[in-house]
Backbone as CSV, one residue per row, in Angstrom:
resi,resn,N_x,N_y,N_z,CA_x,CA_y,CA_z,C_x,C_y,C_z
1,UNK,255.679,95.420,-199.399,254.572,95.283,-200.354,255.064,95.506,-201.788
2,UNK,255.979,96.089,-201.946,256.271,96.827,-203.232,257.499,95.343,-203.178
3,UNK,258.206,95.407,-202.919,258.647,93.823,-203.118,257.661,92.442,-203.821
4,UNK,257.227,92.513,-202.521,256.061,91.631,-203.420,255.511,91.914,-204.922
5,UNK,255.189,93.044,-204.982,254.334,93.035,-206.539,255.478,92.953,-207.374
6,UNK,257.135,93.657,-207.075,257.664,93.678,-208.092,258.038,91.671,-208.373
7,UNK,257.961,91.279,-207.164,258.454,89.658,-207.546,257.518,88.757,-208.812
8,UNK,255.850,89.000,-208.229,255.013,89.074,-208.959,254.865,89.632,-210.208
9,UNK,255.484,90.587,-210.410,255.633,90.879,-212.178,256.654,90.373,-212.467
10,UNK,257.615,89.828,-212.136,259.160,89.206,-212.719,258.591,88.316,-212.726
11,UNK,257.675,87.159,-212.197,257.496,85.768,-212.114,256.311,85.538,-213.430
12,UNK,255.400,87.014,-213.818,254.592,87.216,-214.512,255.785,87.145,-216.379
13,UNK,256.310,88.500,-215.817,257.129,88.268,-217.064,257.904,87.073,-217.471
14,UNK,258.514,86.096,-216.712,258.943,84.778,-216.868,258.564,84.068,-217.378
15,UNK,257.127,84.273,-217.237,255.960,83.269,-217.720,255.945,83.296,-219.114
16,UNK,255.401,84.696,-218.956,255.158,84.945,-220.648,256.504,84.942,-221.588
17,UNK,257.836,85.179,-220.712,258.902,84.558,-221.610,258.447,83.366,-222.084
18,UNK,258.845,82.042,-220.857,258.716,80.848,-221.369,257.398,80.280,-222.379
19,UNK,256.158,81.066,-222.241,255.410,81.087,-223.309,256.144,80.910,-224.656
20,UNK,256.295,82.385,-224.795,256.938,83.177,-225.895,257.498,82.087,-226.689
21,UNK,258.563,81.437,-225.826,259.811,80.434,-226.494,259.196,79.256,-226.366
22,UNK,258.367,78.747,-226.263,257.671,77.306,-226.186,257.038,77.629,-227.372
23,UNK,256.060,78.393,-227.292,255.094,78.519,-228.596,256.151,78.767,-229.658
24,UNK,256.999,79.588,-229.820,257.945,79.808,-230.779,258.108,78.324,-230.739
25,UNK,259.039,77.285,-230.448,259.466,76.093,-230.552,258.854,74.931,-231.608
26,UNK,257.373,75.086,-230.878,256.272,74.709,-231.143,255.806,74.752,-233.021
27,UNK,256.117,75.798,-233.102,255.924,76.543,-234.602,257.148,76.006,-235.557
28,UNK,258.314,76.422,-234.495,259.298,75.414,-235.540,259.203,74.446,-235.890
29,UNK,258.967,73.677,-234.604,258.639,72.020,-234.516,257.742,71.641,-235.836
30,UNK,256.365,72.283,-235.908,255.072,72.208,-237.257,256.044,72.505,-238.651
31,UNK,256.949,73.484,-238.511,257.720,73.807,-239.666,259.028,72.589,-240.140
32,UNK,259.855,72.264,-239.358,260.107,71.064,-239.946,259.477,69.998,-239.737
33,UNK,258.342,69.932,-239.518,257.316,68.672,-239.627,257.097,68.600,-241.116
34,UNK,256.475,69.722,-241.460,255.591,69.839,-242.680,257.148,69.685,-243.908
35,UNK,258.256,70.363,-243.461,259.431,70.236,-244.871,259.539,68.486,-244.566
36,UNK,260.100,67.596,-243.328,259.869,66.722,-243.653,259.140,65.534,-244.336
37,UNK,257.470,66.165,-244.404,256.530,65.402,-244.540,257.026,65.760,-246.555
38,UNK,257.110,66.615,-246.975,257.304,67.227,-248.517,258.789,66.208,-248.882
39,UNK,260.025,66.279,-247.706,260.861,65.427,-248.185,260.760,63.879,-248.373
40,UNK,259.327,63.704,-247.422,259.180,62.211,-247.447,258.613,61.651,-249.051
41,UNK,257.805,62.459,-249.091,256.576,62.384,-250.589,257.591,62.233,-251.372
42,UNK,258.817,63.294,-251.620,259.635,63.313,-252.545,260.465,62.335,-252.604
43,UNK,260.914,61.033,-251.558,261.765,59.841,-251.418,263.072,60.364,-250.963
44,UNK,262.832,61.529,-250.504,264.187,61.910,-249.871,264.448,61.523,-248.529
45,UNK,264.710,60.182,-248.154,264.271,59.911,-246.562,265.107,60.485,-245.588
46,UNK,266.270,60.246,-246.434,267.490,60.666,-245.156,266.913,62.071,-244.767
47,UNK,267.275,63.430,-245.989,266.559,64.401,-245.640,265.328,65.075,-244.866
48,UNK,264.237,63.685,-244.914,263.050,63.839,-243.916,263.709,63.463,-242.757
49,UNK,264.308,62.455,-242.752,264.580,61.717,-241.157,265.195,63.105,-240.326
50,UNK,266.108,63.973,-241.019,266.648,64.545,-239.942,265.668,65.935,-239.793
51,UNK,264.789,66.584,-241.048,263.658,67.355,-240.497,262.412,66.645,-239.382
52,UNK,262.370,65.614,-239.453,261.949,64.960,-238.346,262.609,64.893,-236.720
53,UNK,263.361,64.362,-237.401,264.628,64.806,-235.806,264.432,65.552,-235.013
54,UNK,264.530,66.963,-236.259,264.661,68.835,-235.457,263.223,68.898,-234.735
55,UNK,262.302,68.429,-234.876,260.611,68.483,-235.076,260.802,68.037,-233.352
56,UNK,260.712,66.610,-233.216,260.711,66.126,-232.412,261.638,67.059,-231.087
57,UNK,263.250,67.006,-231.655,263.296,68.058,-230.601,262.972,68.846,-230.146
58,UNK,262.271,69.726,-231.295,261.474,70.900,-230.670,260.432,70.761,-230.121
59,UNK,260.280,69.985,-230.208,258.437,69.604,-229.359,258.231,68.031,-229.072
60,UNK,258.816,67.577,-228.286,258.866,66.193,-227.563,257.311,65.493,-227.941
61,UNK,256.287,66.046,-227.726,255.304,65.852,-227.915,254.643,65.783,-229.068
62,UNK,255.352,65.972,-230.035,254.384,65.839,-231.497,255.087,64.807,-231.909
63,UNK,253.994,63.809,-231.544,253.673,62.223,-231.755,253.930,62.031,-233.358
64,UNK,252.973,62.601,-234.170,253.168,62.618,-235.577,254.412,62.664,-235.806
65,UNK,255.595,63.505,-235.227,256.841,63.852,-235.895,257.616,62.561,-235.781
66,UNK,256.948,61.865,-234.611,258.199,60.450,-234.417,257.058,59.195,-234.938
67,UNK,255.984,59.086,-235.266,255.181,58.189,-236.009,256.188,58.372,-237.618
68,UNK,256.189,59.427,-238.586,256.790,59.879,-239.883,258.815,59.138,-239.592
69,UNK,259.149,59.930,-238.816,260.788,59.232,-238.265,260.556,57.688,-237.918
70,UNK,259.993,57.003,-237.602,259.927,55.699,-237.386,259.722,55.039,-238.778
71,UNK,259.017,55.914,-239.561,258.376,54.929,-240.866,259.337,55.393,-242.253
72,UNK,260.118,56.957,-242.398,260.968,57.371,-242.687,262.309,56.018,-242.807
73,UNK,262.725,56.316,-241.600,263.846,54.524,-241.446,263.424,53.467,-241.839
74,UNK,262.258,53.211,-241.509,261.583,51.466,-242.202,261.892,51.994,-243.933
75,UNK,261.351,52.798,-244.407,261.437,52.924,-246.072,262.920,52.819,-245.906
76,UNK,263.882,52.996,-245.749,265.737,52.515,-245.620,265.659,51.552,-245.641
77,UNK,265.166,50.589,-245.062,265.715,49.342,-245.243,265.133,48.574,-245.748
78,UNK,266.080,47.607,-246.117,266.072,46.533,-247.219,265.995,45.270,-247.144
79,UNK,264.593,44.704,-247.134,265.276,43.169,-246.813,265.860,42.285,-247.285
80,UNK,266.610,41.296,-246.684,267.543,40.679,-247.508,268.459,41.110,-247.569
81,UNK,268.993,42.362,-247.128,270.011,42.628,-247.084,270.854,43.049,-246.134
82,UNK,271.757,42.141,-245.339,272.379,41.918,-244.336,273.757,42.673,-244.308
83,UNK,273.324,43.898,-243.961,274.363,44.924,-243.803,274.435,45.609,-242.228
84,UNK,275.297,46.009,-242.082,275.093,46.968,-240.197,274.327,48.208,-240.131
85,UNK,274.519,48.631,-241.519,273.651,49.857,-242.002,272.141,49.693,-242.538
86,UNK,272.066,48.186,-242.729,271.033,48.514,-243.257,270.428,47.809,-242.161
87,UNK,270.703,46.739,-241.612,270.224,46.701,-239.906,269.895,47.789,-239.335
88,UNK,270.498,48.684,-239.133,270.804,49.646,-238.056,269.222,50.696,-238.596
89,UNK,268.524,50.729,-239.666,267.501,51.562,-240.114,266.467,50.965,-239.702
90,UNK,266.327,49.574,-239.589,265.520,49.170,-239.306,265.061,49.088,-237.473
91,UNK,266.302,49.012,-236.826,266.653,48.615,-235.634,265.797,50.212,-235.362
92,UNK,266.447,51.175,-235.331,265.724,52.616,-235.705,264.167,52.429,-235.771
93,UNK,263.580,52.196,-236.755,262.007,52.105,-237.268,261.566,51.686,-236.105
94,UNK,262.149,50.377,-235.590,261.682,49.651,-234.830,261.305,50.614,-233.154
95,UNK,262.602,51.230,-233.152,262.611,51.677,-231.805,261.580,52.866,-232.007
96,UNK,261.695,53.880,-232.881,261.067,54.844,-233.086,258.997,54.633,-233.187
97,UNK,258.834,52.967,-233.492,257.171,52.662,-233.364,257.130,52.523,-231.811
98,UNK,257.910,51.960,-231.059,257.854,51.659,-229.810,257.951,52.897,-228.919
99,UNK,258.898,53.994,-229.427,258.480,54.871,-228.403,257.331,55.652,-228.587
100,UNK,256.327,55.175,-229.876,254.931,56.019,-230.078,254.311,54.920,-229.540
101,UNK,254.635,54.073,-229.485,253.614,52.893,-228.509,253.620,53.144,-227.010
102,UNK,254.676,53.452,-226.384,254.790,53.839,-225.139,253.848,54.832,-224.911
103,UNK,253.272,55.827,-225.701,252.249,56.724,-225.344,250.872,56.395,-225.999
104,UNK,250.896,55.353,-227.196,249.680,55.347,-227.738,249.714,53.955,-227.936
105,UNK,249.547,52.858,-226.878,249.681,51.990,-226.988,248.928,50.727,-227.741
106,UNK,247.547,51.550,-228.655,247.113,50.655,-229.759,247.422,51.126,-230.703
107,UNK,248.230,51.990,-231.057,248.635,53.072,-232.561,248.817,52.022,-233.338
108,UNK,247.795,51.824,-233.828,248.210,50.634,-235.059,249.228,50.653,-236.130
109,UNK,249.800,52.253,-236.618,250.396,52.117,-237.419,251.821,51.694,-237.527
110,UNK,252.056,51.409,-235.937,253.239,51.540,-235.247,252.918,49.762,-234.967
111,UNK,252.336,49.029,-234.462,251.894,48.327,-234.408,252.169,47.190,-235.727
112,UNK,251.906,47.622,-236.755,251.770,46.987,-237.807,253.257,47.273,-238.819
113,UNK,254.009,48.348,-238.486,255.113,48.989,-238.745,256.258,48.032,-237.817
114,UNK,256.147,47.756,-236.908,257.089,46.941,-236.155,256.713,45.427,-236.790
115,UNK,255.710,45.121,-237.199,255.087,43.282,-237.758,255.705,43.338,-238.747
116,UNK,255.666,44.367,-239.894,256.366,44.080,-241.289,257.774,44.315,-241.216
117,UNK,258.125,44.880,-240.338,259.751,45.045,-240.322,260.074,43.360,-239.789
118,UNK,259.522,42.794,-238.614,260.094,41.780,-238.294,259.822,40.541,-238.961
119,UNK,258.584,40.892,-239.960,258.858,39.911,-240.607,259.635,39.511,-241.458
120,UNK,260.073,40.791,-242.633,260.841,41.500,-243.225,262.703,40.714,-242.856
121,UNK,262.685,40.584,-241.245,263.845,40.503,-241.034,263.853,38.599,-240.518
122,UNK,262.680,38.423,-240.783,262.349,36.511,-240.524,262.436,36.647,-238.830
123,UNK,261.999,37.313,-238.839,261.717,37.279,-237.139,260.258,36.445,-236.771
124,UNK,260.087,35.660,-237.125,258.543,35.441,-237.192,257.597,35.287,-236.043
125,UNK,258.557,34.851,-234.830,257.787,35.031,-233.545,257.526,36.256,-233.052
126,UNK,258.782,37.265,-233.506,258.444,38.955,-233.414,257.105,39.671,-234.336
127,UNK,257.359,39.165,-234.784,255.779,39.706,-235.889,254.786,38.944,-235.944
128,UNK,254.806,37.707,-235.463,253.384,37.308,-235.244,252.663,37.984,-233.941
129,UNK,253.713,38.454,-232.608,253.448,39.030,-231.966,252.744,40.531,-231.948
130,UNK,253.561,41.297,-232.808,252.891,42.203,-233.171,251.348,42.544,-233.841
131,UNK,251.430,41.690,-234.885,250.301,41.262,-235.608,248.985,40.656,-234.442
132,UNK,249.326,40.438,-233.423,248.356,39.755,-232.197,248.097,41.309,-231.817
133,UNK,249.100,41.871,-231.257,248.691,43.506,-230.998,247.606,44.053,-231.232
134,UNK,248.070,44.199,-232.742,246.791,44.864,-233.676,245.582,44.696,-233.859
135,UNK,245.680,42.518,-233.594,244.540,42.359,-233.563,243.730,42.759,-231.826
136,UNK,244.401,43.272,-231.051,243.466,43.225,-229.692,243.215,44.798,-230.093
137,UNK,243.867,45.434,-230.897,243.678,47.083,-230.941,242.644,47.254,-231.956
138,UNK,242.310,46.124,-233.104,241.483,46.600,-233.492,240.763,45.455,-234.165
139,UNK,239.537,44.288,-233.637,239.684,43.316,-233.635,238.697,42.984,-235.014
140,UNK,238.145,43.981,-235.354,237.164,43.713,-236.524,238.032,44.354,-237.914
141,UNK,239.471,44.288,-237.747,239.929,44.552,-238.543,240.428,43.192,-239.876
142,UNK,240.477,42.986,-240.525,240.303,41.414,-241.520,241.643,41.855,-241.742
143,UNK,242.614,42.445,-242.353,243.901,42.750,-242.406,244.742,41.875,-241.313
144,UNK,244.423,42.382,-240.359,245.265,42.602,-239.257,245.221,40.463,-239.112
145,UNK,243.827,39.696,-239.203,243.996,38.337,-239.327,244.678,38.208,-240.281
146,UNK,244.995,38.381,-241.493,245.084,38.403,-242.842,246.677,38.299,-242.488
147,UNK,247.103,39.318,-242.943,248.961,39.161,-242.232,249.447,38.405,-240.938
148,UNK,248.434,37.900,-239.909,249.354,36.801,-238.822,249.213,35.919,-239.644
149,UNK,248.381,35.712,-240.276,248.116,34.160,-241.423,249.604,34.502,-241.701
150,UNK,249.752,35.101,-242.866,250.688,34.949,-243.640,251.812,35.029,-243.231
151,UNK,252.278,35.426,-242.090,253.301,35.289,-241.313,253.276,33.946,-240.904
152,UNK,252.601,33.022,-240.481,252.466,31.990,-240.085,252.948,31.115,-241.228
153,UNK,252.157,31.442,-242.697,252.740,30.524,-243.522,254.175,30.689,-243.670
154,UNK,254.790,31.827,-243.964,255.890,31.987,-244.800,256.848,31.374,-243.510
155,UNK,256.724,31.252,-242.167,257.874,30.421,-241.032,257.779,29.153,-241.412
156,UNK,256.339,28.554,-241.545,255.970,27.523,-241.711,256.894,26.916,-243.418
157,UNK,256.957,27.440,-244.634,257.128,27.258,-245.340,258.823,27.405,-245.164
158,UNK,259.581,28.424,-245.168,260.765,28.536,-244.283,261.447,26.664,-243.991
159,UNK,260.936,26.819,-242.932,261.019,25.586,-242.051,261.217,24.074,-242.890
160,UNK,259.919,23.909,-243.936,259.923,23.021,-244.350,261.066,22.566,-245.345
161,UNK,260.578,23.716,-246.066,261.491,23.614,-247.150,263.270,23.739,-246.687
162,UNK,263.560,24.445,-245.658,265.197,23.991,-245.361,265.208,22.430,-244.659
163,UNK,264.212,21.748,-244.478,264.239,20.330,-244.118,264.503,19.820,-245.185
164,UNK,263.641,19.537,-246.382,263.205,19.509,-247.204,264.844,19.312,-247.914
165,UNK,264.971,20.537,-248.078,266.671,20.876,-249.042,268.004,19.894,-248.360
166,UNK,268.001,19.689,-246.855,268.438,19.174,-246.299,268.968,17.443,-246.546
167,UNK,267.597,16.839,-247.499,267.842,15.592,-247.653,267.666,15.456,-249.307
168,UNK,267.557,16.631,-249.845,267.671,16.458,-251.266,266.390,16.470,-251.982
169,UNK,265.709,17.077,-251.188,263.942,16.895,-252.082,263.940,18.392,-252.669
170,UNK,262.644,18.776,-253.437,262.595,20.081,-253.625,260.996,20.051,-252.964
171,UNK,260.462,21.281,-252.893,259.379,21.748,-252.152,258.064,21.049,-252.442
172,UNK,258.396,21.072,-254.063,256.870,20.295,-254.440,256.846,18.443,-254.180
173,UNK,258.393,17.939,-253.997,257.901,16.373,-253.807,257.682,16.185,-252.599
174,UNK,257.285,15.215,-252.401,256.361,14.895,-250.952,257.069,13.581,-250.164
175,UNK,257.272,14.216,-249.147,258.030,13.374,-247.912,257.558,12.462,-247.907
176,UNK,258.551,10.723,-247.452,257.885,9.747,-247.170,258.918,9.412,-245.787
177,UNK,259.993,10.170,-245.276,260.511,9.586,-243.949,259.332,9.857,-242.964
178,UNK,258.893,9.125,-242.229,258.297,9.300,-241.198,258.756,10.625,-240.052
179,UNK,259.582,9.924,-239.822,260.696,10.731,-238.760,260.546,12.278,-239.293
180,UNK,260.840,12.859,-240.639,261.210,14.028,-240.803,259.546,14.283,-240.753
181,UNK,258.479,13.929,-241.000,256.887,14.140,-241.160,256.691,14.797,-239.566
182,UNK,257.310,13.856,-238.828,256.763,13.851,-237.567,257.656,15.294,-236.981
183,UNK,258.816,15.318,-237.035,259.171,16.750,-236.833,258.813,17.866,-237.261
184,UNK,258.263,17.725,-237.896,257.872,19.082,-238.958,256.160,19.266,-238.108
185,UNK,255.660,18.062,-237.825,254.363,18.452,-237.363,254.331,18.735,-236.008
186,UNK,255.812,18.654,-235.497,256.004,19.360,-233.473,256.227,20.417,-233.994
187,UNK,256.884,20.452,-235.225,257.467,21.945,-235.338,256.182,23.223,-235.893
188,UNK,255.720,22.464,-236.693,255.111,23.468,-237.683,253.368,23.407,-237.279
189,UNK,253.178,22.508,-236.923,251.603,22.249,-236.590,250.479,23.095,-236.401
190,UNK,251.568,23.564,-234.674,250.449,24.434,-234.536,250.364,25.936,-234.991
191,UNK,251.905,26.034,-235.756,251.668,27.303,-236.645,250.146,27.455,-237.790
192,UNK,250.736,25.936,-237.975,249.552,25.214,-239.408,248.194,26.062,-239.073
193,UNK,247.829,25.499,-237.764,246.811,25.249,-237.116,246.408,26.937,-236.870
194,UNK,247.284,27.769,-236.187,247.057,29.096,-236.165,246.646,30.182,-237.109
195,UNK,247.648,29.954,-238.162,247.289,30.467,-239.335,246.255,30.485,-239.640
196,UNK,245.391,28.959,-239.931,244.634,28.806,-240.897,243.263,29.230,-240.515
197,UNK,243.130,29.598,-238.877,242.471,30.262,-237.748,242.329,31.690,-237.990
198,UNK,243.591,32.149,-238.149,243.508,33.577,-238.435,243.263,33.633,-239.503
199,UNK,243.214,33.175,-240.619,242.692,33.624,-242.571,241.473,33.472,-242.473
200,UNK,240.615,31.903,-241.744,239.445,31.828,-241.622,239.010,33.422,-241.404
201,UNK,238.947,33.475,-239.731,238.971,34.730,-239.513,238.649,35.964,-240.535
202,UNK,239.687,36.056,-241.197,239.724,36.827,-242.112,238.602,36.640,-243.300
203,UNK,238.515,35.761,-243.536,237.326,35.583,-244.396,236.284,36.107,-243.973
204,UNK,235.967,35.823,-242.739,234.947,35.688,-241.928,234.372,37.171,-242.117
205,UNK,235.175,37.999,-242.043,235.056,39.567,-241.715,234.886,40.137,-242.953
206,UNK,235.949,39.095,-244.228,235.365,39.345,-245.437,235.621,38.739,-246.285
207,UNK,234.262,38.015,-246.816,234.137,37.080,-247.538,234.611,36.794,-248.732
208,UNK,234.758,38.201,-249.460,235.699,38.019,-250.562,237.197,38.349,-250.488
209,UNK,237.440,38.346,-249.777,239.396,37.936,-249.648,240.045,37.308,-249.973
210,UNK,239.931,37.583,-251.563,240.447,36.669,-252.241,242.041,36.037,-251.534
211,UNK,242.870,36.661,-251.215,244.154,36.775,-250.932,244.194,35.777,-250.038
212,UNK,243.421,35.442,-249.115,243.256,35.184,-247.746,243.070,33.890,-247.973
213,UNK,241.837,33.677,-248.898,241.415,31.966,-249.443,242.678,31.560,-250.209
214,UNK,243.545,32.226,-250.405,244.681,31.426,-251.599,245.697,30.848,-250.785
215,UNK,246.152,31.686,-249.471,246.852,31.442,-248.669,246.386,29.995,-247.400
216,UNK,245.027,30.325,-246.911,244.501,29.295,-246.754,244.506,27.908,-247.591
217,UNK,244.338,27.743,-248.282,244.928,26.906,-249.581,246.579,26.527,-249.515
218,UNK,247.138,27.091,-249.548,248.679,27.249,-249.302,249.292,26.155,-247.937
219,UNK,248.519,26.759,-246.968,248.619,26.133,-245.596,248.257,24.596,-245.746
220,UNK,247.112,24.719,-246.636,246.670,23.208,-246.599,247.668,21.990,-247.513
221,UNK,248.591,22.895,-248.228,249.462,21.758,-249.030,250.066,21.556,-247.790
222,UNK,250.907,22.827,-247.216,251.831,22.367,-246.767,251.530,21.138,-245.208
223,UNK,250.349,21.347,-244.916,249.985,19.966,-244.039,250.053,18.532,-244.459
224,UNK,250.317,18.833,-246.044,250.375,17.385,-246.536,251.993,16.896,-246.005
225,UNK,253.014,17.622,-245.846,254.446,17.309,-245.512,254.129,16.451,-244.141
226,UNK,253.215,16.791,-243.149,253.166,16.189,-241.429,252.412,14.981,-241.639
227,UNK,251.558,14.285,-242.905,250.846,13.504,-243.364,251.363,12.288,-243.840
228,UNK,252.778,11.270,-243.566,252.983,10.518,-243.922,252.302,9.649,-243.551
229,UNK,251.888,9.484,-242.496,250.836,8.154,-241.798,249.938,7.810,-242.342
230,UNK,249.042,8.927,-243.124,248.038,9.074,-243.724,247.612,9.447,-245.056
231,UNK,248.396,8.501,-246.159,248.882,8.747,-247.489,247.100,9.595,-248.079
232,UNK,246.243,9.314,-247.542,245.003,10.072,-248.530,244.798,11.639,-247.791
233,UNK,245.227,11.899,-247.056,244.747,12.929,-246.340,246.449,13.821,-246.978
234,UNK,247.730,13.162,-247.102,248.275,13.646,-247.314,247.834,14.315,-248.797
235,UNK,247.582,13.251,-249.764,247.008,13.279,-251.326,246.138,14.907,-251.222
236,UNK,245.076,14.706,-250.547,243.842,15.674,-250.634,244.876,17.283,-250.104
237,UNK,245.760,17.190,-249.443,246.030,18.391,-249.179,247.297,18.697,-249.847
238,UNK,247.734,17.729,-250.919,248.502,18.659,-251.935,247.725,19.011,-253.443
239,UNK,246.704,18.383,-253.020,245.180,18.897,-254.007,244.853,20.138,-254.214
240,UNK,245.343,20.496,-252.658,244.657,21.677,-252.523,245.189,22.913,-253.589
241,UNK,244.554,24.046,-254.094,245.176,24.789,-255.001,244.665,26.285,-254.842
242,UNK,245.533,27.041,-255.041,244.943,28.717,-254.335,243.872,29.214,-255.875
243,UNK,242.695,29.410,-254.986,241.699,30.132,-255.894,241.944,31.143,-256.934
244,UNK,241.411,31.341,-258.196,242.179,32.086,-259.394,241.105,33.451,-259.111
């Protein structure tokens, strides 16, 4: 009997050890949370990234500490600039939204943090994807249409214009090979077509978006490039002009 109780208080005291040192952990963890969050404000990223780090180790579970470390690395990198290092921050951001997605799988900020990085990096099927995310996570959001638009244009525009450069035109003159019209409209179409779906959209939710109607506008020149067949329809949609 006396066995027993003494096992029972060793298994008691164990407890309240591992308490002890969890909650201690725990406290650290909040403590370089909060110096990171002060190094972030201040643009000191590297310095946050690794008070973030310690955070996370200490407490696997504080989501916040690896939401801040994911977005910490995205502020590192640079687009346009094709370095291993400066890849490698982003590659980071990237992984660091995904493992807060693995537990919070509409976390929009993570969500929308992985769309601008890949767009960032001309990934455009990667970030239109994302940008679809957001919109099932949060569907009355006008943003969230607002940026697949514009992701849509800027591939779309991308696209054209290295055709475009290809045979010696510049962006604003207007195609008359058939052939290159007709590729551009397998290619680009139903981006055309998507986009201009999602800005609607966006309007829709809010009417004064301005941003949204200019880009819409935008989309509509560039349909004039798939328009050789149809010299007036091509005309009317390089008419088109983004609202002031």
């Amino acid at each position: 009997m006396k066995k027993k109780i003494k096992n029972r208080a060793a298994g008691v005291a164990f407890a309240l050890l591992l308490f002890s040192v969890t909650g201690c952990g725990k406290l650290q963890a909040r403590d370089q949370l909060n110096k990171g969050m002060q190094a972030y404000k201040n643009g000191n990223y590297e310095q946050a990234i690794e008070h973030f780090k310690n955070a996370v180790s200490l407490d696997n579970k504080l989501r916040v500490a690896k939401l801040y470390l994911a977005t910490a690395y995205a502020q590192q990198y640079v687009p346009g600039v094709d370095t291993p290092e400066n890849n490698s921050d982003a590659e980071r951001a990237i992984e660091g939204y995904k493992t807060v997605l693995a537990e919070d799988p509409k976390n929009l900020r993570s969500l929308k943090g992985i769309a601008d990085l890949y767009t960032n990096m001309k990934k455009f099927n990667d970030a239109r994807e994302y940008y679809k995310r957001a919109i099932e996570a949060d569907p009355n959001d006008a943003e969230n249409y607002y940026f697949a638009g514009v992701v849509d244009w800027t591939a779309v525009y991308k696209d054209i214009s290295d055709r475009k450069a290809k045979i010696g035109l510049g962006m604003a003159e207007q195609l008359t090979t058939r052939q290159i019209c007709d590729e551009i409209k397998a290619t680009d179409g139903p981006r055309i077509e998507d986009g201009m779906k999602m800005l609607q959209t966006a309007l829709e939710k809010r009417p004064n978006y301005d941003e949204a109607r200019n880009y819409m506008n935008l989309l509509a020149q560039r349909k004039a490039d798939m328009e050789c067949s149809d010299p007036q329809a091509s005309h009317d949609d390089q008419q088109a002009k983004p609202s002031s």
